[in-house]
C-alpha positions, 0 to 999 in steps of 0.5 A: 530515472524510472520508478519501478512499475507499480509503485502508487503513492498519495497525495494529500492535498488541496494545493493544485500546484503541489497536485500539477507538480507531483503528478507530472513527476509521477507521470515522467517515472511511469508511478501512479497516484491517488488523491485524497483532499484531508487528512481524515480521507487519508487516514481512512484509505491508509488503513486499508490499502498499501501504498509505496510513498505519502506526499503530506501538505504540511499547510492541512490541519492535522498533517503532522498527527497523519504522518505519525498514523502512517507509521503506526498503520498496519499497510504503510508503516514503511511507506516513504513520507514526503513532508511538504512545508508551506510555501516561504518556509525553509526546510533548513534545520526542520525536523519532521517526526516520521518523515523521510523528506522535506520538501520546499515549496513551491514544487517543481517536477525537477524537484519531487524526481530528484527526491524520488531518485534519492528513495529509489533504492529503499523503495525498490526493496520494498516493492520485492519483499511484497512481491505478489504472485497471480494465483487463482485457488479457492479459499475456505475462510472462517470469521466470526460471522460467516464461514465460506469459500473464496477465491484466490487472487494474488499470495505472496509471503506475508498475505493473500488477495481473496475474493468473497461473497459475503462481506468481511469486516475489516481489522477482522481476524479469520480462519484460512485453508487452501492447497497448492497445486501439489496437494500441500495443505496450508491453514493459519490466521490473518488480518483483514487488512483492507477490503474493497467494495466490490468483494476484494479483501487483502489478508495479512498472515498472522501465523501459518500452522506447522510446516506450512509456511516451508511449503508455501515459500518453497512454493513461491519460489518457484512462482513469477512475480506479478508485480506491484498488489493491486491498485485500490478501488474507491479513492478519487484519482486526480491526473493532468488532462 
């Protein structure tokens, strides 16, 4: 079973077993993973990243408060959630509020893949509904602090990629405009969804004016998928040496 290339997912732990298993899991279906060691780092990096799937250690303080964040989180709301139980617990009749999966632990490999293929199916349409195209447009963008020109880096139908130079802040609401290549302006509102330190900032469309969202899906139909968003930045990556 392959997953399909890009998918990311987080792995919330201090368990090195669970990491070894999961990870090698990961590995055998060409995904990736980030690692976070508390729920707090978590929550924090879930707020402004997407990522495709969360695999919670139920033994963590806090995990079962995480995995109901995760659904209300403006990124990951829909982001499949392996519950992991604690070593000698039985998933038998164990109910998870916002879980997808519960895991028994130990984890083996076998294990998390044969989870994993049972999610393909939903995860495989969530990566196309935020399909990312590489775009590279300048951007006029508008908060309240700073007014000043971007850059474009990938666009799909729900939000934008952009590089800035003045910092914005996150959760902020700003003001967008830019052209397509055939001239067709496209302005409206978005979220600031997540931010990265080197000057990247994710947008989440709120609203597009007129008749622009026509015009910009039109236009991405025409356009090659890129794959997966980008990877985020700033969170410690655990792999098998």
């Amino acid at each position: 079973m392959n997953c399909p290339s890009g998918l990311r997912f987080l792995l919330v732990t201090t368990d090195n077993h669970m990491l070894a298993a999961v990870i090698d899991a990961l590995e055998r279906t060409n995904a990736s993973a980030g690692y976070a060691a508390s729920t707090g780092a978590a929550r924090a990096h879930l707020q402004r990243y997407r990522v495709d799937g969360v695999f919670v250690d139920l033994a963590l303080p806090d995990a079962d408060d995480l995995i109901l964040n995760i659904r209300g989180c403006l990124s990951n709301g829909t982001a499949i959630v392996f519950a992991c139980l604690p070593c000698g617990v039985a998933p038998d009749g164990i109910v998870i509020p916002g879980a997808s999966f519960v895991l028994q632990r130990p984890l083996t490999p076998e294990q998390v893949i044969s989870h994993l293929a049972r999610a393909q199916a939903w995860m495989q349409s969530e990566s196309r509904r935020f399909s990312r195209y590489s775009v590279r447009l300048p951007v006029h963008v508008k908060s309240e602090s700073v007014e000043q020109r971007g850059m474009m880096a990938t666009l799909g139908s729900g939000g934008m990629s952009l590089d800035v130079l003045q910092p914005v802040e996150h959760k902020s609401v700003i003001d967008f405009t830019f052209e397509t290549p055939s001239g067709i302006r496209i302005n409206g509102k978005g979220l600031v969804a997540w931010v990265q330190s080197e000057g990247r900032i994710g947008v989440k469309f709120q609203f597009i004016r007129g008749e622009g969202h026509n015009h910009l899906q039109a236009w991405l139909n025409d356009l090659q998928p890129m794959g997966a968003p980008p990877v985020a930045e700033g969170l410690e990556s655990r792999t098998r040496n």
